[in-house]
N, C-alpha and C positions, 0 to 999 in steps of 0.2 A: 703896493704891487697888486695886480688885478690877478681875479683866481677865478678859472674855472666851476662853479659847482652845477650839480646837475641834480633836476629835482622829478624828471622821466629818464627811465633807462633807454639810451642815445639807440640802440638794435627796436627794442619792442616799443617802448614809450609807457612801459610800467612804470606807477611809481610805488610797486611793491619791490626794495632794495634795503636790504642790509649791507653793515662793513663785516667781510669776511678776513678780512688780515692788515693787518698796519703794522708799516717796516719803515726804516729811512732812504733815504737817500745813499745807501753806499759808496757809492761812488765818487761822490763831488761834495752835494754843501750838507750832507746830514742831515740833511730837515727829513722829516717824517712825515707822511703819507696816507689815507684810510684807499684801500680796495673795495667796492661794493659789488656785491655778485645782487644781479635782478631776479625774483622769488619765480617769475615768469621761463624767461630763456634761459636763465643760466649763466649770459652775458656777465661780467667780468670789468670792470674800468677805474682809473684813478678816479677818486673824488678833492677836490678843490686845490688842483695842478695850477702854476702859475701859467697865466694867460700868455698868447702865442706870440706875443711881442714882447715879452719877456722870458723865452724859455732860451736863449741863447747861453747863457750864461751856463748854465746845465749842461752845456757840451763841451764847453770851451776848456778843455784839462787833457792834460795827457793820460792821464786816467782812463776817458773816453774812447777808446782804441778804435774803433770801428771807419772814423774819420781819418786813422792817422797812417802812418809808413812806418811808425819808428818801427826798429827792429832791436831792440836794446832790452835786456831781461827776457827771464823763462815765458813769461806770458804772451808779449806779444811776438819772440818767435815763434811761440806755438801758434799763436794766432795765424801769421803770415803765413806759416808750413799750411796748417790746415785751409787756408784760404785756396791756394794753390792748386792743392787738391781738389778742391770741393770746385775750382774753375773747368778742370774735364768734367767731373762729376754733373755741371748742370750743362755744360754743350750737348753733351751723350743724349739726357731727358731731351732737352730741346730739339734737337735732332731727330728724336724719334718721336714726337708728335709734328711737326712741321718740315718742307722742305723749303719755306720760304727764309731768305736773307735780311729784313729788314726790322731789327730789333730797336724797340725803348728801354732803355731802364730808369724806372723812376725812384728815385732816391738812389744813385749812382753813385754816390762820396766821392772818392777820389779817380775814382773810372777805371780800377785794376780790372774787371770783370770786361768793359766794354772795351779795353785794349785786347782783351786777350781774344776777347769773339771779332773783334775786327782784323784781329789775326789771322782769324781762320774764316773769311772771305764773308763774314757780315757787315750788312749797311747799318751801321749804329749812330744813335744817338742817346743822350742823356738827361736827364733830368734831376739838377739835386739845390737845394735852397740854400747847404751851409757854405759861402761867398768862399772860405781857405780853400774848402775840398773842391769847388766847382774850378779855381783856378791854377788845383795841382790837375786835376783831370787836361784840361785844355792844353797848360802849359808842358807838361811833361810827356803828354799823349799823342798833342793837337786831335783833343775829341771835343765835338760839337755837344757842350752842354749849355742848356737852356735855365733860366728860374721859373720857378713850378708855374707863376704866373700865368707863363705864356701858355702851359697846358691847358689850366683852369678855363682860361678868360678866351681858349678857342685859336687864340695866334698858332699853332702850329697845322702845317695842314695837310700832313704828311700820314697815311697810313700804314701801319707796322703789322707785321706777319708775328708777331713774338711783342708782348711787354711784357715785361718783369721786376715784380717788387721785392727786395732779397732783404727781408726784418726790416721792412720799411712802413708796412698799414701799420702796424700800432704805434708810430710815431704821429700821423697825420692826425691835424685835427677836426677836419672833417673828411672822414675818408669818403665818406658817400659821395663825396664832389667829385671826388678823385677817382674813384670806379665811375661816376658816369660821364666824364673826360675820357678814362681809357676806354669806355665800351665805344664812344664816336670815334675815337684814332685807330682803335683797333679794327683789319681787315676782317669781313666776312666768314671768313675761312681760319682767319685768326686762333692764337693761342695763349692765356693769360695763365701766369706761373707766381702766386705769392706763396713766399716762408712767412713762415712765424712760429714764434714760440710755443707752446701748447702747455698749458695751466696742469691740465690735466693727465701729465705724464709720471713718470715713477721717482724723478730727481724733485719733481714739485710737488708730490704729495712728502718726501723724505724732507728737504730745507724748510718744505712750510715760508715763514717771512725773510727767511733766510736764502733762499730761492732766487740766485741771478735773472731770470728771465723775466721777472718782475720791472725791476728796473726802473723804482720810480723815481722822476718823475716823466721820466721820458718817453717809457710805456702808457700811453693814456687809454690804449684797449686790451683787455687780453682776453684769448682766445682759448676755444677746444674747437673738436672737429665740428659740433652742431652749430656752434654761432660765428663761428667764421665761413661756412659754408651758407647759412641765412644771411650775413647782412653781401655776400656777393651776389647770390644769385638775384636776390633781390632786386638789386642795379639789372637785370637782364642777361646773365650768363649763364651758363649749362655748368656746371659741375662733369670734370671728364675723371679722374683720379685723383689718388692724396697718395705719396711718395715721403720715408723720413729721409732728412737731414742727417746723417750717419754720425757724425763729429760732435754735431753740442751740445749732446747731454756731457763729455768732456768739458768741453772748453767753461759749459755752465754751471759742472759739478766744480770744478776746482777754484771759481770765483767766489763759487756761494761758500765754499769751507775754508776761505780765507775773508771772509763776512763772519765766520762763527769764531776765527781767530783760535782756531785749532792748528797743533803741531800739526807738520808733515801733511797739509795742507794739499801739495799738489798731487801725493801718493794716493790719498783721502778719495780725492778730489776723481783721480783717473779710476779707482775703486770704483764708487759711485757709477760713476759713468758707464762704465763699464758694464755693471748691473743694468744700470737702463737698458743700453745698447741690448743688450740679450734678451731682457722682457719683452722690448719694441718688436722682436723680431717673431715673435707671437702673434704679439696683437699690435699693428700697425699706429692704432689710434692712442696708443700709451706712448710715442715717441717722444723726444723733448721738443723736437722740434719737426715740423711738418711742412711738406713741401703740396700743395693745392695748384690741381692744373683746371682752369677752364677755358669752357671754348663759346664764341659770340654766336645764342642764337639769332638763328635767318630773321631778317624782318619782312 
């Protein structure tokens, strides 16, 4: 099976990189993983991930919740509840930096998020590569989802007031492509909204390798505020604000304490989180998860 290794760091192109933590696989096949943080930026990324035509397999689990509907056990009801939530929760943000209607979402899964904004009177479309999720979207939605291709390779030609990637950059394996697809789709006047995890918050400095938001091998970038903010703007974007994610340092804390195979697990779990939640509300840049808005500068 073909692997990824990287021998420049993929943000700076240092090849000053150490392995900062090696965990497995949790989730699916247990195999084991090194992290290298670059001596330069600080940048964060898997090292020798199975290659991109072979990382399906790595999804394919009901394990993998993110892709999925079920509603069956503590976890992924909590999951769905808090999904739910967090669907006002990003109209609101969107709303209040845009009043244009015509939304992307690029890595869409199953398309709960763009049903619900096509609810409320947005022109949406989707973007998502895993074939199950792009055909529960379509079929149970009838929402126009695409395969990323058509993004990449320029077929769509359609420009969007709103895109939005919801813990989707640190899947992609060349996100650079993928920011400079969305910088041409995206309107002038545009507004670009990515989540992601954040390394350097209070439940990831606490689990260390134990730390869900890792997530290997799935996560092939991980992020803090400094090097998520350099490899976008990089592509041409402005930086407008960074907003937390209210919920995942939960939903992260009780994944990662059922990783340590500690009792009372989800008590633990909500504990933790908990803590986070109240640090973040301090200092914004310690949250677990981080929500990053920019805006297309003029050319």
């Amino acid at each position: 099976m073909s692997q990824v290794h990287f021998i420049q760091c993929p943000l700076c192109n240092s090849d000053r990189f150490d392995e900062c933590v090696r965990l497995p696989d949790y989730k699916i096949s247990k195999e084991v993983f090194p992290i290298m943080e670059c001596k330069e930026c600080g940048f964060r990324f898997t090292q020798d991930l199975p290659g991109e035509e072979n990382i399906a397999p790595y999804y394919s689990s009901p394990v993998y919740i993110s892709h999925s509907n079920a509603k069956h056990g503590l976890i992924n009801r909590l999951y769905q509840r808090v999904r739910n939530l967090m669907l006002v929760y990003k109209k609101r943000i969107i709303r209040s930096h845009t009043k244009g209607n015509k939304l992307l979402d690029v890595g869409c899964g199953t398309g709960h998020f763009l049903h619900y904004m096509a609810q409320n009177d947005y022109d949406v479309m989707g973007i998502e590569k895993g074939n199950q999720a792009r055909l529960f979207g379509q079929n149970e939605f009838n929402l126009r989802i695409e395969d990323p291709i058509e993004l990449l390779n320029g077929q769509i030609k359609n420009k969007f007031d709103v895109i939005t990637l919801w813990h989707v950059l640190e899947h992609l394996y060349d996100p650079k492509r993928y920011l400079k697809a969305i910088f041409e789709r995206l309107d002038d006047k545009g507004y670009l909204f990515i989540a992601v995890p954040n390394y350097s918050c209070f439940d990831g400095d606490y689990y260390q390798e134990f730390w869900d938001g890792y997530d290997v091998p799935r996560h092939i970038w991980h992020f803090n505020p400094n090097t998520l903010q350099q490899m976008v703007t990089g592509e041409g974007f402005s930086f407008v604000e960074m907003r937390k994610m209210p919920f995942d340092s939960f939903y992260v804390s009780v994944l990662s304490e059922g990783y340590q195979g500690n009792s009372f697990a989800f008590v633990r779990g909500i504990a933790i989180g908990s803590i986070s939640l109240i640090k973040s509300l301090f200092r914004r840049h310690r949250s677990s998860s981080l929500l990053y808005i920019f805006s297309k500068n003029k050319i």
